[in-house]
N, C-alpha and C positions, 0 to 999 in steps of 0.2 A: 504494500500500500504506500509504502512512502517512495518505493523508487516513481510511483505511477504518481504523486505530488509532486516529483523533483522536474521529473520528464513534461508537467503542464504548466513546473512555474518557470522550467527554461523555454520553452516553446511560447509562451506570452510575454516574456520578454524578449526575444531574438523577435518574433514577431512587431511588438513596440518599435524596437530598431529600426530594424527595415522600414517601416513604415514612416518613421521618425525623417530616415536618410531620404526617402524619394519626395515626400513631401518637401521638405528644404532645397533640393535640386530642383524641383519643379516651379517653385519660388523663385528661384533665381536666376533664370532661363528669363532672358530681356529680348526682346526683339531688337533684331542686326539692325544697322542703321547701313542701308546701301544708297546714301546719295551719294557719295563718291561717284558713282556712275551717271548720274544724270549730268547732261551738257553734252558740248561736239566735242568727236573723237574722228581722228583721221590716222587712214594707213594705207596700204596698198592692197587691192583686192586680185585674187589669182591671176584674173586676164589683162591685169595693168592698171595703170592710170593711176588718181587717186580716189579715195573712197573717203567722204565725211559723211560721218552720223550725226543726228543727234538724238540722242537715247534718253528716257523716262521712265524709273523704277516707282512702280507702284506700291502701296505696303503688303502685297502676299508677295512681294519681289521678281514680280514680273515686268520684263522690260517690251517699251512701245518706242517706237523712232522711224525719222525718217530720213530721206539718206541723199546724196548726189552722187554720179559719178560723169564729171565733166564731160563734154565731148563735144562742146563746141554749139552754142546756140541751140538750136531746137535737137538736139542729137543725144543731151544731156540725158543720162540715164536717172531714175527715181526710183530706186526700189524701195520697199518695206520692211522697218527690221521689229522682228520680234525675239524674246529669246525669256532667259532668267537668270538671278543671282540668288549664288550661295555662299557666303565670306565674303570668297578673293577666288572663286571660281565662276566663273559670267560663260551662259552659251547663247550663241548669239546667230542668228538664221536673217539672210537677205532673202528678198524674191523679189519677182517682178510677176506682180497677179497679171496682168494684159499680155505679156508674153506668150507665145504659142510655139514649142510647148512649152511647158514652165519650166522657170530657171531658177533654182537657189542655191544659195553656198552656203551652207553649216561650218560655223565655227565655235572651237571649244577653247577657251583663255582662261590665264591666269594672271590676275593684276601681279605685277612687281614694279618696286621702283617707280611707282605710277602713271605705269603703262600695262596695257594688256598685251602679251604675248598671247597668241595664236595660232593655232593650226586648223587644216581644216580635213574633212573625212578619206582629201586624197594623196595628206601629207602637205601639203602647200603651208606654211609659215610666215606669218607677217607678226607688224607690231603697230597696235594701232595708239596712237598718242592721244590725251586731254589738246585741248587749244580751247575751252572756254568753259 
């Protein structure tokens, strides 16, 4: 009888604990602040040129933007960029919805140094810079 005491008061207290430990952790868990990302960011996209965004994190940290890639008067490209952030890891998707057929490039980055290095699904590597 008393091992079967010993066995319900360790088991209500390791229980206390743990319950103790996730509640406090779950407290403490703050929401990211991803506006670092919001504003123009320029770099080089796979098929040349330059590529400026300007990108808008919202608070589930999904990002909205929109984009140039010069080319000259009416020739200038406009894609759509959509994507998301988690830290310091941002994926970030152009397209051109009017395009036939569709075209996008998926890139996956890692802020450093306060720039995004990226790569994209077919190895291609760029770095796309803050400028506002």
């Amino acid at each position: 009888m008393k091992s079967l005491r010993f066995i319900l008061l360790v088991l209500t207290f390791t229980s206390l604990a743990i319950t103790s430990v996730v509640l406090t952790h779950a407290a403490s868990e703050e929401p990211t602040d991803n506006n670092w990302l919001n504003g123009t960011w320029e770099g080089r996209p796979p098929l040349g040129g330059e590529l400026t965004m300007t990108l808008s994190v919202d608070k589930e940290d999904h990002i909205q933007g929109t984009a140039v890639i010069p080319g000259g008067g009416a020739r200038d490209a406009h894609p759509q960029v959509t994507g998301t952030v988690k830290g310091g890891r941002v994926t970030l998707e152009t397209s051109f919805p009017s395009a036939r057929p569709q075209s996008r490039v998926h890139y996956n980055c890692t802020r450093a140094d306060g720039a995004l290095q990226c790569r994209t699904k077919s190895g291609y590597r760029t770095t796309f810079k803050k400028v506002e």
